[in-house]
C-alpha positions in Angstrom: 0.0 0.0 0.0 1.3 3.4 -1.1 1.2 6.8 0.6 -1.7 8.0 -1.8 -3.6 4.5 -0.8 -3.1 4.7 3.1 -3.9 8.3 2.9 -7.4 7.6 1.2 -8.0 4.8 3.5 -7.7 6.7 6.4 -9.7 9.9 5.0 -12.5 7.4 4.2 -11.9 6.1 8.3 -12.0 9.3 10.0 -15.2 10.3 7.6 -16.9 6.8 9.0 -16.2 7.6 12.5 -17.1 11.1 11.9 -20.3 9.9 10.6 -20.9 7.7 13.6 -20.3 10.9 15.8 -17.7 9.2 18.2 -15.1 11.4 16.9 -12.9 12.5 19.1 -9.6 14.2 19.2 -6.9 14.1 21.7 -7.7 17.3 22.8 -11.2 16.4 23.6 -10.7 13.4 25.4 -8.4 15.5 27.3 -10.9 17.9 27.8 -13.7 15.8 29.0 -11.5 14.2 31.7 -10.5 17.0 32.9 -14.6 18.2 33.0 -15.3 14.9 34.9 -12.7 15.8 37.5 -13.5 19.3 38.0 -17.2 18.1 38.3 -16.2 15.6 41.2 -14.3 18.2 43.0 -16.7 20.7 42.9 -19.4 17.7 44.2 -17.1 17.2 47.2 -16.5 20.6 48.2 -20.3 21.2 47.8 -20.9 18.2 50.4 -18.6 19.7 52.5 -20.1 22.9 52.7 -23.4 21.7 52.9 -22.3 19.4 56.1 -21.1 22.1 57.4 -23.6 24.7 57.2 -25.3 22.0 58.4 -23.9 21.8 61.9 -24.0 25.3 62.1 -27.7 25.4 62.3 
């Protein structure tokens, strides 16, 4: 398989996964990680500050 072969092959790959809509870069892999973490952190500190404001009252 040449360059010019391989090349169409995986154009006409990353257009069927495209298609599929599970593309996915690096970048946004990266990115949604990172979202998941900040998301648990912020859950923690908010059941922390809820418990408390809690014991405050």
């Amino acid at each position: 398989m040449n360059n010019a072969e391989l090349a169409r092959a995986t154009a006409e790959l990353r257009k069927k996964i495209s298609d599929a809509g599970i593309a996915r870069t690096t970048r946004e892999v990266k990115n949604i990680r990172e979202g998941k973490e900040l998301r648990k952190r912020l859950a923690v500190a908010l059941t922390i500050a809820n418990e408390k404001e809690s014991i405050h009252e």
